[in-house]
LOTIDO-524795 format. One record per residue: residue number from 1; residue in three letters; x, y, z of N, C-alpha, C in turn. Coordinates in steps of 0.05 Angstrom, whole numbers. Layout:
N
+-----+------+--------+---------+--------+---------+----------+--------+--------+---------+--------+
!  nr ! rest ! n.east ! n.north !   n.up ! ca.east ! ca.north !  ca.up ! c.east ! c.north !   c.up !
+-----+------+--------+---------+--------+---------+----------+--------+--------+---------+--------+
! NUM !  ALA !      X !       Y !      Z !       X !        Y !      Z !      X !       Y !      Z !
...
+-----+------+--------+---------+--------+---------+----------+--------+--------+---------+--------+
END
This chain:
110
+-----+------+--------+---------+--------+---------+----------+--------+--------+---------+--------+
!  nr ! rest ! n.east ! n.north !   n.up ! ca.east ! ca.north !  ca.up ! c.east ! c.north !   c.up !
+-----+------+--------+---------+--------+---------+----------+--------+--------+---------+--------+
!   1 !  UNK !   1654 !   -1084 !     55 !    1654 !    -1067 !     32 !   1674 !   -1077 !     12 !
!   2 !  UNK !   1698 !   -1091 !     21 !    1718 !    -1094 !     10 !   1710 !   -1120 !    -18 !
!   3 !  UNK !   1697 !   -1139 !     -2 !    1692 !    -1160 !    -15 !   1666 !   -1163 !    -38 !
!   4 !  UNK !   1649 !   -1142 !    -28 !    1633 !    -1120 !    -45 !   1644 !   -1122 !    -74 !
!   5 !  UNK !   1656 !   -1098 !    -70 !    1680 !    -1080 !    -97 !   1693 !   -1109 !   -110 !
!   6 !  UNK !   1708 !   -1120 !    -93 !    1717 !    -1141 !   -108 !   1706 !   -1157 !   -131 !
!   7 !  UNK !   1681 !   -1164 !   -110 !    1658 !    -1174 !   -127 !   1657 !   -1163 !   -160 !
!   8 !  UNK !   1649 !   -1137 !   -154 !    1632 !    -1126 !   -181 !   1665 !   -1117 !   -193 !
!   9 !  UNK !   1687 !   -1114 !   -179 !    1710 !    -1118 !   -196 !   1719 !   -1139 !   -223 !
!  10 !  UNK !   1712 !   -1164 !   -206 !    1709 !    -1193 !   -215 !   1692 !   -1193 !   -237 !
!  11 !  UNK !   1672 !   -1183 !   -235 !    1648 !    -1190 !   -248 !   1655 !   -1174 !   -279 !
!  12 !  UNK !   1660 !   -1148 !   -267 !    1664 !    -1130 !   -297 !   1688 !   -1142 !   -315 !
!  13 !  UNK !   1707 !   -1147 !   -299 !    1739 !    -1150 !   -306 !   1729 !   -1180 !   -331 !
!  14 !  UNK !   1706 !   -1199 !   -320 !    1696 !    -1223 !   -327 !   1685 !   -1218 !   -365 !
!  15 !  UNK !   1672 !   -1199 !   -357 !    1643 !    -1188 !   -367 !   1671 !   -1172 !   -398 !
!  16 !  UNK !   1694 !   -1159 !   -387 !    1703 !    -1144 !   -413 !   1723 !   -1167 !   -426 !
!  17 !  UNK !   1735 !   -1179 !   -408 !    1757 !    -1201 !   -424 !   1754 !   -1224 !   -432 !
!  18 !  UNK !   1731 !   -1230 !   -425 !    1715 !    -1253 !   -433 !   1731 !   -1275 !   -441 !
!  19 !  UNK !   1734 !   -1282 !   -413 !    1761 !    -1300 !   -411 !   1740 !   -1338 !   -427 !
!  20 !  UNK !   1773 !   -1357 !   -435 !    1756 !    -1371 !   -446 !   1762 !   -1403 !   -418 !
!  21 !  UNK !   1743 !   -1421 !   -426 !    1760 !    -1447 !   -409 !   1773 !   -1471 !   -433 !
!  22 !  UNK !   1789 !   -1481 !   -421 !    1791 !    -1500 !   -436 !   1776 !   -1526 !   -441 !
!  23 !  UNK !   1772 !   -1530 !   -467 !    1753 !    -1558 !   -464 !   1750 !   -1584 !   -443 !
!  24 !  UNK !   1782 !   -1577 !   -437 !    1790 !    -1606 !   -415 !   1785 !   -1601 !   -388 !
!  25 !  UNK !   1775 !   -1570 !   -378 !    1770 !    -1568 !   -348 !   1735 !   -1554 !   -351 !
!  26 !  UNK !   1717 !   -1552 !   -373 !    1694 !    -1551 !   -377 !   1669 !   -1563 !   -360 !
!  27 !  UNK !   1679 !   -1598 !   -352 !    1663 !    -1605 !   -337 !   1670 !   -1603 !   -316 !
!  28 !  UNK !   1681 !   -1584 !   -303 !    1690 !    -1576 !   -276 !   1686 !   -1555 !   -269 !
!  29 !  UNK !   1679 !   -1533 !   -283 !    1671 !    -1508 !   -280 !   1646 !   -1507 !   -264 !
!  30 !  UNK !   1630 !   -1511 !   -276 !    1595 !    -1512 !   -256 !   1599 !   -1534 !   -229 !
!  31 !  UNK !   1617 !   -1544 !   -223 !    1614 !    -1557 !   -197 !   1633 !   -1541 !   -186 !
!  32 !  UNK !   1659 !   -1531 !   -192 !    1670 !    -1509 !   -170 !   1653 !   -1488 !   -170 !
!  33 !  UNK !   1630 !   -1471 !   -181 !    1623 !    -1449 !   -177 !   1610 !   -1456 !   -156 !
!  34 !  UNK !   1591 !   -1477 !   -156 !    1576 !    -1489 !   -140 !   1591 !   -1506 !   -109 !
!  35 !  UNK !   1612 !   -1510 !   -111 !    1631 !    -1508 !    -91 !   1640 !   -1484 !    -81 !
!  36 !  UNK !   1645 !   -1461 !    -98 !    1651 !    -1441 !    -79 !   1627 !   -1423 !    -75 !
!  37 !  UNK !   1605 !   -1419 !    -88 !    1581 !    -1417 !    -76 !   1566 !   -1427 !    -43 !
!  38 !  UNK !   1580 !   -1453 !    -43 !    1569 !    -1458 !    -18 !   1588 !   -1453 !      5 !
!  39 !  UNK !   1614 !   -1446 !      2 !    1639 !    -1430 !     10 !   1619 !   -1398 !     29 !
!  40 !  UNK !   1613 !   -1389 !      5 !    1607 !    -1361 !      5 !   1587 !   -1356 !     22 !
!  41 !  UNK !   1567 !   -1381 !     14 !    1545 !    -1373 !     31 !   1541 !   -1380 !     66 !
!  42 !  UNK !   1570 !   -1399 !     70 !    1568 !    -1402 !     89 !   1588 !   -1380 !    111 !
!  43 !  UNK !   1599 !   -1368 !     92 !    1617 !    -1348 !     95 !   1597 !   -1321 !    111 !
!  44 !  UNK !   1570 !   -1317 !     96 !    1548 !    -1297 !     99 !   1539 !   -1317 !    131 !
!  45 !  UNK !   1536 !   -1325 !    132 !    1527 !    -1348 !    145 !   1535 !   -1340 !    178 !
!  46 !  UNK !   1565 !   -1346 !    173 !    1581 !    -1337 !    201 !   1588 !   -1312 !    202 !
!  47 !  UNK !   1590 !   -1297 !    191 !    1585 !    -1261 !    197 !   1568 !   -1262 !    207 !
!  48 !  UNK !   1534 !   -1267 !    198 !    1521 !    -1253 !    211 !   1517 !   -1264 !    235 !
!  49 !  UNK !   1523 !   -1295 !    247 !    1527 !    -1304 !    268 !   1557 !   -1290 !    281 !
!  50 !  UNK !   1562 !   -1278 !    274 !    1585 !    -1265 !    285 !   1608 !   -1289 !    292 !
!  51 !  UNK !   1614 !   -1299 !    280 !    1633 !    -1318 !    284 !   1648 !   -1328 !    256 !
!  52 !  UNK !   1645 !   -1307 !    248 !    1668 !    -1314 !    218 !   1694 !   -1304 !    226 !
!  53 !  UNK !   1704 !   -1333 !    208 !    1739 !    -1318 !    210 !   1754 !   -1327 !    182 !
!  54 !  UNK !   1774 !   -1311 !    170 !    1780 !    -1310 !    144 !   1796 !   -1326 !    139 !
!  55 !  UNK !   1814 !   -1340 !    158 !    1824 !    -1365 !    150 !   1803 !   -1389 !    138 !
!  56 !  UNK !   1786 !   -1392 !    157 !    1773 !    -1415 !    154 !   1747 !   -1405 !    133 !
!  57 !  UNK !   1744 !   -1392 !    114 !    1732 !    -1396 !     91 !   1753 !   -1388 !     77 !
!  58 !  UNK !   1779 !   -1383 !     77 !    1803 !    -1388 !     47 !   1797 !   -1425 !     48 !
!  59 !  UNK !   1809 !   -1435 !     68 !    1806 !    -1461 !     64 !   1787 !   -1478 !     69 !
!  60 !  UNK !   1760 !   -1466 !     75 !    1730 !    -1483 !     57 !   1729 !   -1471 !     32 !
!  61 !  UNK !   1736 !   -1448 !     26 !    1726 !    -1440 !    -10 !   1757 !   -1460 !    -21 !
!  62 !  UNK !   1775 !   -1464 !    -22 !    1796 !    -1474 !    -40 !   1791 !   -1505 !    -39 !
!  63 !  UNK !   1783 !   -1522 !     -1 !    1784 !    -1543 !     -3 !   1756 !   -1553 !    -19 !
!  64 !  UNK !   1735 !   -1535 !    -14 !    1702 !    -1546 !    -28 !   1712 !   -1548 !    -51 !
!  65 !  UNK !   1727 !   -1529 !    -69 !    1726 !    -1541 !   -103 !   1753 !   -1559 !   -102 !
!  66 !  UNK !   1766 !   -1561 !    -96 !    1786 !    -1580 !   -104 !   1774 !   -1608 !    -99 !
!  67 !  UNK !   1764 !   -1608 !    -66 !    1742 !    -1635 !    -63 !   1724 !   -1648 !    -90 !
!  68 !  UNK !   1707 !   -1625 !    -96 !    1692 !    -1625 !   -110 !   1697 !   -1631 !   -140 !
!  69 !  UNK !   1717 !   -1619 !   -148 !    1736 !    -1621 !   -173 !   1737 !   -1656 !   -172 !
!  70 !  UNK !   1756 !   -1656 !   -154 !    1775 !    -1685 !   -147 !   1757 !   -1712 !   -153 !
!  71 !  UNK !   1728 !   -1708 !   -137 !    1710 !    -1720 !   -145 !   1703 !   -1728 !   -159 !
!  72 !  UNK !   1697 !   -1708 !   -179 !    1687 !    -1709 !   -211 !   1709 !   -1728 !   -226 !
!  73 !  UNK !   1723 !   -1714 !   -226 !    1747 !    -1722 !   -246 !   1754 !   -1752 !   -236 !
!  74 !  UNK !   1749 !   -1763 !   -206 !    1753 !    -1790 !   -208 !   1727 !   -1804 !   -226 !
!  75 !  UNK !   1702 !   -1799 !   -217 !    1682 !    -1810 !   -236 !   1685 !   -1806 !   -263 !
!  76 !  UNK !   1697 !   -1784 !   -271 !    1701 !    -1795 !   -304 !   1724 !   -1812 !   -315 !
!  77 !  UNK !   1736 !   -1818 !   -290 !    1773 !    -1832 !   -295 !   1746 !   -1866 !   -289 !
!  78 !  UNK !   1731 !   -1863 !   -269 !    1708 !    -1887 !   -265 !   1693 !   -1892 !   -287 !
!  79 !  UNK !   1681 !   -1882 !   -297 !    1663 !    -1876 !   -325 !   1635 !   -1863 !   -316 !
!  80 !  UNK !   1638 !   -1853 !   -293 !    1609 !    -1840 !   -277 !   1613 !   -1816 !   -265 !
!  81 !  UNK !   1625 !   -1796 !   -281 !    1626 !    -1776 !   -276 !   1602 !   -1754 !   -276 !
!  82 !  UNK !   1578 !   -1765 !   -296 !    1555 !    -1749 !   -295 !   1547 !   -1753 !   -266 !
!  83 !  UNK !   1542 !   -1783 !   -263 !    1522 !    -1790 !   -238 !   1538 !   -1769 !   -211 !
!  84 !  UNK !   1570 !   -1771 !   -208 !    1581 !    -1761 !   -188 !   1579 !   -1731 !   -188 !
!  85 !  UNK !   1578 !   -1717 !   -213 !    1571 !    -1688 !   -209 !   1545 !   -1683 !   -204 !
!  86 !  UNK !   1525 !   -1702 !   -211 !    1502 !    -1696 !   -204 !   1499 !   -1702 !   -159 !
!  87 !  UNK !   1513 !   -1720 !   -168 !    1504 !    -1724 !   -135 !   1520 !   -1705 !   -113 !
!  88 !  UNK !   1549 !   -1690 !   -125 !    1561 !    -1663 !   -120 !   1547 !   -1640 !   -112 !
!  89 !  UNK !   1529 !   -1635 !   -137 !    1515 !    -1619 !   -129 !   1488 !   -1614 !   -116 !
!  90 !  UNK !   1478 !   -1640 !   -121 !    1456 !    -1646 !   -106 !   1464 !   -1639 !    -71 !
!  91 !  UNK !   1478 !   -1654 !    -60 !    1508 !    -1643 !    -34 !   1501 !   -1611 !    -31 !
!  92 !  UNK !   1523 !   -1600 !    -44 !    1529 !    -1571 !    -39 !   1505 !   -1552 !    -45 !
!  93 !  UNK !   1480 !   -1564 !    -61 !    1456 !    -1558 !    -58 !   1442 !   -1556 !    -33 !
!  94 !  UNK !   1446 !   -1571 !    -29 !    1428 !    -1580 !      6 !   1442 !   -1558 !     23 !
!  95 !  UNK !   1468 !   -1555 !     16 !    1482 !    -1544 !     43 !   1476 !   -1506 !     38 !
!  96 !  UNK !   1479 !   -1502 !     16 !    1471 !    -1480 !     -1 !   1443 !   -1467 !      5 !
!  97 !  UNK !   1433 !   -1486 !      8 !    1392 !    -1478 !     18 !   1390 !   -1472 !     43 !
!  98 !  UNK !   1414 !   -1496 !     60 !    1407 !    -1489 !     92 !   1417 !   -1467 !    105 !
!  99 !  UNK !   1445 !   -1462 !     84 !    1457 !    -1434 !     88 !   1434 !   -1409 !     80 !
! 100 !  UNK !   1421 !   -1408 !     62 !    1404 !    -1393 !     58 !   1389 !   -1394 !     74 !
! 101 !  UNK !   1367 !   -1409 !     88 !    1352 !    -1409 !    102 !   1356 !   -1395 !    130 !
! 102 !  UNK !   1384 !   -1406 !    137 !    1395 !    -1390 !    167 !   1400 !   -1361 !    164 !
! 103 !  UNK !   1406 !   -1345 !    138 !    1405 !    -1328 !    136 !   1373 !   -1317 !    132 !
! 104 !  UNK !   1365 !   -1320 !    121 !    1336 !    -1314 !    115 !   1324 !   -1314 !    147 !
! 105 !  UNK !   1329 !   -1331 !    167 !    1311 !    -1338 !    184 !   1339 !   -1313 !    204 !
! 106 !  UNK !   1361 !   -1304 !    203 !    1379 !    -1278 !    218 !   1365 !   -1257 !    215 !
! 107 !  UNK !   1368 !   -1258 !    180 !    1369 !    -1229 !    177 !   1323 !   -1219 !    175 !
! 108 !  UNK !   1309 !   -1231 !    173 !    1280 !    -1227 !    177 !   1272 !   -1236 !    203 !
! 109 !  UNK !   1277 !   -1245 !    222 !    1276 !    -1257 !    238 !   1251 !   -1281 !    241 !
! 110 !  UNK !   1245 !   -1300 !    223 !    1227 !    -1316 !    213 !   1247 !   -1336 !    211 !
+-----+------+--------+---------+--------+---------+----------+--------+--------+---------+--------+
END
């Protein structure tokens, strides 16, 4: 419930202050969401396998975007920062679907 509330805490708090980014961390935004997206869902993931524990998604949600960040930002220090965010997320995509799928296949039993 807790992480619930938080949620739609986050969301509103988002939604009235309409916070801004800076131009210089812009192309990094959509690959950490998508890093901690796949955090989250693997977070749903091991609950309902009953085997979640809260250490170990602080440090897959902090290490996935910093990874993921780190990444990027070397490909544009490379000059291939598109190709590397694309292939980032293509990654945390895959992992994102399978997490979904294990849930989909818990919680329906299909």
């Amino acid at each position: 419930m807790i992480p619930a509330l938080a949620l739609v805490v986050g969301v509103v708090l988002g939604l009235v202050l309409e916070p801004t980014v800076p131009a210089a961390l812009q192309p990094y935004l959509p690959i950490a969401v998508v890093a901690a997206l796949d955090a989250v869902f693997g977070a749903v993931r091991a609950q309902l396998e009953k085997i979640f524990d809260d250490r170990v998604f602080v440090v897959s949600f902090v290490s996935n975007v910093l990874v993921a960040g780190l990444v990027v930002f070397l490909g544009d220090q490379l000059g291939v920062g598109g190709q590397l965010s694309t292939g980032v997320v293509v990654v945390l995509g895959i992992r994102i679907f399978s997490n979904a799928a294990a849930i989909r296949r818990h919680v329906f039993h299909a």
